[in-house]
N, C-alpha and C positions, 0 to 999 in steps of 0.2 A: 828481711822478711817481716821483722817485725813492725819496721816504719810502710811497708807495702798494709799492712791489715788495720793499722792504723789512720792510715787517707783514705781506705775505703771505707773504714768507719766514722771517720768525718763526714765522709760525700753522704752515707744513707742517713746520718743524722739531716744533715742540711737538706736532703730531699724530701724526706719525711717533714721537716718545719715550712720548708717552704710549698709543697701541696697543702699542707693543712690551713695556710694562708690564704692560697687561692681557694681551698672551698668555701672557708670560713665568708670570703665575699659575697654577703647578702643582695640582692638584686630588689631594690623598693618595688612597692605595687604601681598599677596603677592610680591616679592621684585624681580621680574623678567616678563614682558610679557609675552610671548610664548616658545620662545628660545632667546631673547635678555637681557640682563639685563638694567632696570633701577637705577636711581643714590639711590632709597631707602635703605637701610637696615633694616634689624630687629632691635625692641626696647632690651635693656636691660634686661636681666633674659627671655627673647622668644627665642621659639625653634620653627621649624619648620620639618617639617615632611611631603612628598613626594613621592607619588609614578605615575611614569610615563607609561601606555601601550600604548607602541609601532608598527611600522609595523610589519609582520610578526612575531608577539607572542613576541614581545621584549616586556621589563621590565625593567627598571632602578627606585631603592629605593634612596633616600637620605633624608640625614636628617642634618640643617645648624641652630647655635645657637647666637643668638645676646651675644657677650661677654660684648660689654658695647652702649652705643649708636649710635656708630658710625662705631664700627667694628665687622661683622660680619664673622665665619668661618662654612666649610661644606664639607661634607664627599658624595661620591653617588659610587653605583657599581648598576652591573644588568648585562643582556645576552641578546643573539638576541635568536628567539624561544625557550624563556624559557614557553610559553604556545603555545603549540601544540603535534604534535608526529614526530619531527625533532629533530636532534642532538642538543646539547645545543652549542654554540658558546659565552661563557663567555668574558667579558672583562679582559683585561690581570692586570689590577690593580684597584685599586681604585683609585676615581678622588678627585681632590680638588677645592673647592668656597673658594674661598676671597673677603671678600669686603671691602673699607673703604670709609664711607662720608669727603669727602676732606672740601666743601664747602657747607653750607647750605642753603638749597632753601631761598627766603625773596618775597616779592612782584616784584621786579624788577630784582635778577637776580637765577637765576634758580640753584638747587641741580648739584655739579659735583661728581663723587664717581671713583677712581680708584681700580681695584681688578685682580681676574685671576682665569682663570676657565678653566679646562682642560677636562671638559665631554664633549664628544660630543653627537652625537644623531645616532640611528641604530646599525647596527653590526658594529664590528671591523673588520678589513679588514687585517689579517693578514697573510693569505696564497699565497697573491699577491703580498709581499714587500715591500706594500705601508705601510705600518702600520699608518694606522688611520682609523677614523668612517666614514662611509656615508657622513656624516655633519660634516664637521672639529669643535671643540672646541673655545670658542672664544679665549683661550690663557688670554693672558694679551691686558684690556682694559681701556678705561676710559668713562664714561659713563654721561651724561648729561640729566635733568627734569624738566620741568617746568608744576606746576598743577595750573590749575581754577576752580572754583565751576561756575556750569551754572544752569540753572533752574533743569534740570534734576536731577543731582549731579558731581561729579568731571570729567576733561578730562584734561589729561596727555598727554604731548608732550612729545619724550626721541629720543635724538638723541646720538651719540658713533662711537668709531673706537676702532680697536681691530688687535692685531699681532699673530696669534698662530708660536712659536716657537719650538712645539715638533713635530705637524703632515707636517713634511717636507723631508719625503722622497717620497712623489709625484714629488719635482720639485718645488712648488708652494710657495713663502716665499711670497707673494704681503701684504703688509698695507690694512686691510677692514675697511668699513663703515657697519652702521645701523641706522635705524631707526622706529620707531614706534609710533602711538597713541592707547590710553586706554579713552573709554566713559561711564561714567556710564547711564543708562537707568532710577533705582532706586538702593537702597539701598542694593539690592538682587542682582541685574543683569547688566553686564556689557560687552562690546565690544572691542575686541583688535587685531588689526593688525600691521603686524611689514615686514619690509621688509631688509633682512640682501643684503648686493651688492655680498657676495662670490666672491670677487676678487681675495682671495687664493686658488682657485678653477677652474680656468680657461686656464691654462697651458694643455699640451695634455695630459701629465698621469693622469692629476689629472682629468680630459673626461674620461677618462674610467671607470670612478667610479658615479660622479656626473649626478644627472640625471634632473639639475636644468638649466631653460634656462630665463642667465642674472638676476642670482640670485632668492634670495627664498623669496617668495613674502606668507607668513601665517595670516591666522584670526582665532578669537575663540570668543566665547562664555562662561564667568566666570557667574557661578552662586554658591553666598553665602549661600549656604542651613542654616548652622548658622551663626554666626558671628565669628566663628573661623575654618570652615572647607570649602572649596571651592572646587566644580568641574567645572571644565574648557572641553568644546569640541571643540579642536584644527582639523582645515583644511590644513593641510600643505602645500609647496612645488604647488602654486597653478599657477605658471609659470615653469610646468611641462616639460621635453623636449619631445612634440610630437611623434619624431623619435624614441626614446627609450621605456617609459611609454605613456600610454592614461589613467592615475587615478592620481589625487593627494592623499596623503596620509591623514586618519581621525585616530585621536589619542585621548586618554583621559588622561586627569590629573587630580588626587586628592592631595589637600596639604590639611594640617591641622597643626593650630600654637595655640601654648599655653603657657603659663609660668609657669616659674618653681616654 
């Protein structure tokens, strides 16, 4: 009797250690604003999984997996009205995410990450010459974060500059900035605005396309339905150019990150 009450006090020991294991497994954020990136990455053996709708019926999937702590890589394609009853307008290739943490966040000075990223956002613009998206890609950046916990829960400051060197048959080579904040509300629900300068976007060909006046000024709304799937309701594009458009653009994003 006695070695009977004794294995079963083993066993709830062991059960009890080993749940508190598995909740204790924290699930990273996501590792990007809106459309800007911050200095984070994906942890180690995490994969993330992505899917973006767009204006007008666009669609972009991607999927970027933490190869160790610090470097993260990812893959994205999609179409502009790939949901509607319009032609499909595919992107001409698949894009690539890089990222690496350069420098680690501490108390006093803040996460730096350099990476490159060639998605951009919208259709492709390819029957104009210009060959690029709506939204130019950040290219190659480097990206800066510094997080606090406040009564609420965390708020992130992420500031960046960024070269795109492929979408430059507009004319448009200029050095960009960005910047953005992320506030949590609770543990579920979180706030994020980010405002890119689109510097490489202001030359006259690249006017003909952009419909952003003095850069693209976004907010959203991240709600963590679990702790590993997020939907985000993106406002975009909210310094809209009057003269061309009168709507800013509403978008959704689901991500969903899990380990392998």
């Amino acid at each position: 009797m006695t070695k009977i009450k004794t294995k079963l006090l083993f066993l709830s020991l062991f059960s009890l250690h080993f749940s508190s294991l598995v909740s204790a497994q924290t699930y990273p954020p996501p590792t990007n604003l809106i459309s800007i990136p911050s200095a984070a990455t994906l942890q180690r053996g995490s994969y993330s999984l992505q899917m973006h709708v767009q204006k007008e019926g666009g669609l972009t999937s991607s999927i970027s997996v933490g190869l160790t702590d610090r470097f993260q890589l990812g893959l994205s394609f999609g179409s502009a009205n790939l949901i509607g009853d319009d032609s499909l307008i595919m992107y001409p290739n698949p894009e690539t995410n890089l990222k690496y943490l350069l420098i680690d966040e501490t108390e006093s000075v803040p996460g730096i990450s350099i990476g490159l990223n060639t998605q951009g956002m919208g259709k492709f613009n390819s029957a104009d010459s210009l060959m690029r998206y709506d939204i130019k890609a950040m290219g190659i950046y480097a990206a800066s974060s510094k997080n606090w916990v406040t009564p609420l829960g965390n708020m992130g400051l992420h500031f960046g500059t960024n070269y795109n060197f492929i979408e430059t048959a507009d004319g448009d080579k200029d050095l960009n900035y960005f910047a953005g904040i992320d506030i949590e509300f609770n543990p579920e629900l979180s706030f994020l605005m980010e405002y890119n300068a689109a510097l490489n976007e202001n030359d006259m060909t690249a006017r003909t396309i952009a419909i952003n006046k003095g850069g693209y000024l976004n907010a959203a709304i991240r709600w963590t339905f679990v702790e590993r799937l997020h939907i985000e309701l993106d406002f975009n594009n909210l310094l809209f150019d009057e003269q061309r458009v009168d709507y800013f653009n509403r978008e959704l994003k689901i991500t969903y990150i899990e380990y392998f």
